[in-house]
C-alpha positions as a Python dict, from the first residue, in 0.01 Angstrom:
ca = {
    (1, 'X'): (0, 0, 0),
    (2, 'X'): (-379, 57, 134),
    (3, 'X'): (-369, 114, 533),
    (4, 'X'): (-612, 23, 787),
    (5, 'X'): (-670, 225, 1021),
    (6, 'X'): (-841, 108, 1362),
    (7, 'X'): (-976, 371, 1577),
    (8, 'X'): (-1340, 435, 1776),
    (9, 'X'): (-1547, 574, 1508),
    (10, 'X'): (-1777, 843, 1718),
    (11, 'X'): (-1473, 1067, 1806),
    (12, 'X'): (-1126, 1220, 1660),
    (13, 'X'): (-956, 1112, 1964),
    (14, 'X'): (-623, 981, 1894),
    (15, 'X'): (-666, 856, 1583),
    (16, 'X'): (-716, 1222, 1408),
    (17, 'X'): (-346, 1269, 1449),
    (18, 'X'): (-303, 944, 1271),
    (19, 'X'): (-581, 1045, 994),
    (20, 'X'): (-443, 1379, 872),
    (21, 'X'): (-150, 1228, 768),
    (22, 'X'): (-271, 1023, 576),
    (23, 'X'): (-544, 1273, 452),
    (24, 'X'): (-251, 1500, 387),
    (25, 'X'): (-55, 1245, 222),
    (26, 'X'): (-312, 1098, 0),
    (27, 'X'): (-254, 742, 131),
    (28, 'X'): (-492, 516, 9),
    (29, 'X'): (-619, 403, 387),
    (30, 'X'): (-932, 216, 532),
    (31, 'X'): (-1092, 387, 862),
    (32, 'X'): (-1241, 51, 966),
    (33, 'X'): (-1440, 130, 1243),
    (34, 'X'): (-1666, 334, 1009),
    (35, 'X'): (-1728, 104, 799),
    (36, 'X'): (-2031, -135, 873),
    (37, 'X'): (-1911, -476, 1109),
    (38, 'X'): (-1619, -247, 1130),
    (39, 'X'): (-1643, -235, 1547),
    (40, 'X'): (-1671, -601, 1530),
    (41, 'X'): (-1334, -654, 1320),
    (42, 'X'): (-1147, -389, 1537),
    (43, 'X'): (-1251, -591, 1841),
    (44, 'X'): (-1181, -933, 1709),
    (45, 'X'): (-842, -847, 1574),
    (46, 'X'): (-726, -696, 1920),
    (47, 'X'): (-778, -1027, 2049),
    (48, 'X'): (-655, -1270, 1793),
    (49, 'X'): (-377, -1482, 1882),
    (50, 'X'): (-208, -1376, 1554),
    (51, 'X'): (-111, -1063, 1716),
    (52, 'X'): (141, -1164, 1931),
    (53, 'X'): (200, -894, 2103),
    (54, 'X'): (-162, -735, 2086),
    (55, 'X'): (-200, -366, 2086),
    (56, 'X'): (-260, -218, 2427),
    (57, 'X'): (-565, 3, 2267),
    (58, 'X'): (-658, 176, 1961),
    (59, 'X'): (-554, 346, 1754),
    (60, 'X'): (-372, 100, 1555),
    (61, 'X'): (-287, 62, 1208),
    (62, 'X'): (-225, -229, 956),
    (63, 'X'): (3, -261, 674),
    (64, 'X'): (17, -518, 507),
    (65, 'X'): (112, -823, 793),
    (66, 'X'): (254, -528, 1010),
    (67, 'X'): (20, -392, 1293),
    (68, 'X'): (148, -46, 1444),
    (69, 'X'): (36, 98, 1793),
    (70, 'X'): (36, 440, 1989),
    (71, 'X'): (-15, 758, 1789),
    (72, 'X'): (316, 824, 1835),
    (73, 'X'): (483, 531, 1682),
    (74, 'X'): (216, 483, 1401),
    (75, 'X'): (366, 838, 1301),
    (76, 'X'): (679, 772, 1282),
    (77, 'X'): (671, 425, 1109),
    (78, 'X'): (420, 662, 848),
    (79, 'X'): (652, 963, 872),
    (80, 'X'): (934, 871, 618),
    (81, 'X'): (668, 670, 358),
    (82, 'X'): (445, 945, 341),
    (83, 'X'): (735, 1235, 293),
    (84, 'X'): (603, 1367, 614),
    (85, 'X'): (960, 1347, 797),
    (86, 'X'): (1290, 1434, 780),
    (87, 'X'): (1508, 1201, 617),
    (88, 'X'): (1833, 1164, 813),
    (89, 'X'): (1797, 976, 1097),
    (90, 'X'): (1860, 1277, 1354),
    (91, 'X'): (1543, 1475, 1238),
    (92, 'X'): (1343, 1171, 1244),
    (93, 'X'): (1432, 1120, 1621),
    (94, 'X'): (1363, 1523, 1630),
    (95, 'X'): (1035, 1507, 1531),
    (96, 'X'): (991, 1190, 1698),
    (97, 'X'): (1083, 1379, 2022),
    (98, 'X'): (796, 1680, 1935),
    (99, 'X'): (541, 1391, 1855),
    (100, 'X'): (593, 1260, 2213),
    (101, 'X'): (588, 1598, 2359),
    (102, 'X'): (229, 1676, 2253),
    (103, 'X'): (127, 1342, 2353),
    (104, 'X'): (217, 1481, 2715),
    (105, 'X'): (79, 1760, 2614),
    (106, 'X'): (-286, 1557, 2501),
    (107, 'X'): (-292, 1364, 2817),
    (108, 'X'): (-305, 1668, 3037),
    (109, 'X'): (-616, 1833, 2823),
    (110, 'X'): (-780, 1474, 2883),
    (111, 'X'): (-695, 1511, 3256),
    (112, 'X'): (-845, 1830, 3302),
    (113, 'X'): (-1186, 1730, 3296),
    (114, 'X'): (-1082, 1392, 3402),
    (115, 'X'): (-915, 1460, 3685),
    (116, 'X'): (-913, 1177, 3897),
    (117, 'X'): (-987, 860, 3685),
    (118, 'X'): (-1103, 795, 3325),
    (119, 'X'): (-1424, 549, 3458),
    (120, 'X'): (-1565, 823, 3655),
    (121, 'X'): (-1817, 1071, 3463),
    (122, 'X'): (-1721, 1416, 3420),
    (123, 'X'): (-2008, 1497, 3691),
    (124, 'X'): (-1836, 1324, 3953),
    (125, 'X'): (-1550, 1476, 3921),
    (126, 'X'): (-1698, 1873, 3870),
    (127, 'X'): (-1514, 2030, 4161),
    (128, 'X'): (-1166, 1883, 4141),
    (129, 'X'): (-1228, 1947, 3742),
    (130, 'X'): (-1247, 2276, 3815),
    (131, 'X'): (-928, 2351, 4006),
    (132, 'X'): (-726, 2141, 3706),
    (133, 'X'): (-845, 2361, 3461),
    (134, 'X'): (-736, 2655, 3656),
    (135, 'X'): (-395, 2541, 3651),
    (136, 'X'): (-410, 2399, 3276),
    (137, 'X'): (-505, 2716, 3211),
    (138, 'X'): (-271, 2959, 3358),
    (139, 'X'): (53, 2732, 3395),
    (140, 'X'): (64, 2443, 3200),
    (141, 'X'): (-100, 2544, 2883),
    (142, 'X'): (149, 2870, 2858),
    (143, 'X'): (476, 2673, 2921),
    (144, 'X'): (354, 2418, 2651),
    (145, 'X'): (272, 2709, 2423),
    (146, 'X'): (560, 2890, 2527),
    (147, 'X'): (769, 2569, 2470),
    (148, 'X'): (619, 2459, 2047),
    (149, 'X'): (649, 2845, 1960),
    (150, 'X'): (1007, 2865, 2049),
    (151, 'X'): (1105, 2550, 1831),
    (152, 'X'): (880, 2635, 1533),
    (153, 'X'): (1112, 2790, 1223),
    (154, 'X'): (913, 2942, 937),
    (155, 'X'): (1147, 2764, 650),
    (156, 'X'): (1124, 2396, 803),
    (157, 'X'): (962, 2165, 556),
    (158, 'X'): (641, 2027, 688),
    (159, 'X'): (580, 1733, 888),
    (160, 'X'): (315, 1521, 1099),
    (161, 'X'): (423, 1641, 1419),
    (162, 'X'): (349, 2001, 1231),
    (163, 'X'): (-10, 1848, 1111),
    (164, 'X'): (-42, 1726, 1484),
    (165, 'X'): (11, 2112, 1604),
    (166, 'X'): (-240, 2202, 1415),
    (167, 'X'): (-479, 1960, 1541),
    (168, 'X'): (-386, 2061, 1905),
    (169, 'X'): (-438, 2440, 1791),
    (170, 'X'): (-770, 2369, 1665),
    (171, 'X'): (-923, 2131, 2006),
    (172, 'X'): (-747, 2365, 2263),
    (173, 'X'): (-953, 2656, 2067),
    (174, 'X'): (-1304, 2387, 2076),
    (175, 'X'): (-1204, 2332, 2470),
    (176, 'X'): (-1093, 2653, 2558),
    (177, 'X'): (-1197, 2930, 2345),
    (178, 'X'): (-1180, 3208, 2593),
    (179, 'X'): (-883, 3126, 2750),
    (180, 'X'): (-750, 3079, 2371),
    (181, 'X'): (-814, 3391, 2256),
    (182, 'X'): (-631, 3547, 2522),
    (183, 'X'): (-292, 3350, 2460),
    (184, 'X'): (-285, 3326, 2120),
    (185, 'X'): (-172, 3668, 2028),
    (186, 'X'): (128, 3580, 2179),
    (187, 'X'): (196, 3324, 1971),
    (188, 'X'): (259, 3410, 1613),
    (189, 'X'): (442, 3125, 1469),
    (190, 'X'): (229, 2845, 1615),
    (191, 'X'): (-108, 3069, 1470),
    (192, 'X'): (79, 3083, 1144),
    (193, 'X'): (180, 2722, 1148),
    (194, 'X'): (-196, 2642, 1204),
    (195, 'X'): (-333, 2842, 915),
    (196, 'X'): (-79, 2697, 698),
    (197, 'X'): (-149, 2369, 760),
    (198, 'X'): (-554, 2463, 722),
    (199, 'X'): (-471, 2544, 350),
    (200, 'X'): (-288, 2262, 223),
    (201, 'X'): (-505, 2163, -53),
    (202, 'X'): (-572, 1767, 104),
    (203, 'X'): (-613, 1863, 424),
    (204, 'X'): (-846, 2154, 352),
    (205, 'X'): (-1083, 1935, 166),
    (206, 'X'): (-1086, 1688, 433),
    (207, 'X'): (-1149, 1943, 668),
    (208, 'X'): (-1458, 2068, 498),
    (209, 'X'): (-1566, 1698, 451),
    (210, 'X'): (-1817, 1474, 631),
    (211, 'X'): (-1503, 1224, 713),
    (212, 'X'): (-1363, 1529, 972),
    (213, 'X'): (-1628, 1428, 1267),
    (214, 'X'): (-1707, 1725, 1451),
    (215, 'X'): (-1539, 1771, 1855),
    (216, 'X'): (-1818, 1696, 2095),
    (217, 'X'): (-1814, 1600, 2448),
    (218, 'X'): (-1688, 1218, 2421),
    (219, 'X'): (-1333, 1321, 2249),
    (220, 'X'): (-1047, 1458, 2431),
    (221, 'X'): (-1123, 1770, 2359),
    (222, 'X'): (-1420, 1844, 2536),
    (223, 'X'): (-1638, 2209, 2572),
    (224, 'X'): (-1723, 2308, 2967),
    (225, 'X'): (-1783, 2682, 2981),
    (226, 'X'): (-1703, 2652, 3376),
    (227, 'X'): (-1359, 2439, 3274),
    (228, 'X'): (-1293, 2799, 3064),
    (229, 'X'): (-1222, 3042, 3317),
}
């Protein structure tokens, strides 16, 4: 089956989760967006009647007559048909449960420069920005740490919510590189986990590609050396 994958095409947002499973997997998959009238057909299938109901926001993804929202649920409707999760029904609902975790976890990165509402500019928002990231930074990004390293086990077969780590590894080290470098020794599995992931032969041609668009200051992730401690 050839996916189609609807997601803003300046950013990894969201949608990266989404896109290095199927990178990883080798699915043959369409990132619309990129392609050229690809905004247009994004925006014109949201609202189509044919959807019925429409996805809330992208990213979204098509197969075949079924359309999939939220990162977390395109995952695990791609989990078990891309050998990316487990297959009894327990560790699919396990890794479910991690997915939904770092989503929780994504949301309060977002939040730290965005502290008090997604239409207001980062600018407007500098001081109370700064007090969020304080507490991201010395509370809530440890327990979250704290919590992912104590469930990792080395001898687990690999899955998306594994792949999704990683991706969380690699914009919390774009966002926060200072404050990174300072927890991360204390965190062996999850560093392991992310290096591992880095080398599976897929993903580490993707990575090195032009289709892995660079962080920048639109994404979630985004680089404020006063947001850094």
């Amino acid at each position: 089956m050839r996916y189609e994958l609807y997601y803003w095409p300046m950013i990894q947002g969201r949608g990266e989760f989404v896109r290095l499973a199927l990178e990883d997997a080798g699915a043959d998959y369409v990132d619309v967006a990129r392609r050229a009238g690809g905004m247009d057909k994004m925006v014109k299938l949201m609202a189509s009647p044919r959807l019925d109901p429409p996805p809330f926001a992208p990213p979204f993804l098509r197969a075949g007559e079924l359309v999939v929202a939220q990162t977390a649920n395109i995952l695990l409707f791609l989990g078990a048909r891309l050998g990316l999760a487990p297959k009894n029904e327990a560790g699919r609902l396990w890794v479910h449960q991690l997915q939904l975790t770092i989503a929780d976890w994504l949301l309060e990165v977002h939040d730290v420069h965005h502290p008090i509402g997604a239409g207001l500019y980062y600018e407007q928002q500098k001081r109370e920005a700064r007090r969020r990231a304080a507490d991201f930074r010395d509370a809530r990004l440890p327990k979250f740490l704290d919590y992912f390293e104590s469930v990792l086990e080395s001898d687990t077969a690999l899955h998306y919510a594994h792949l999704s780590l990683f991706q969380m590894v690699e914009g919390l080290r774009y966002a926060f590189p200072r404050a990174m470098k300072r927890l991360e020794p204390e965190y062996p599995r999850l560093v392991q986990l992310h290096d591992r992931v880095s080398r599976r032969p897929r993903l580490r041609k993707y990575l090195a590609s032009k289709r892995r668009l660079p962080f920048n200051r639109q994404g979630i992730f985004r680089h404020y050396p006063e947001l850094d401690g």
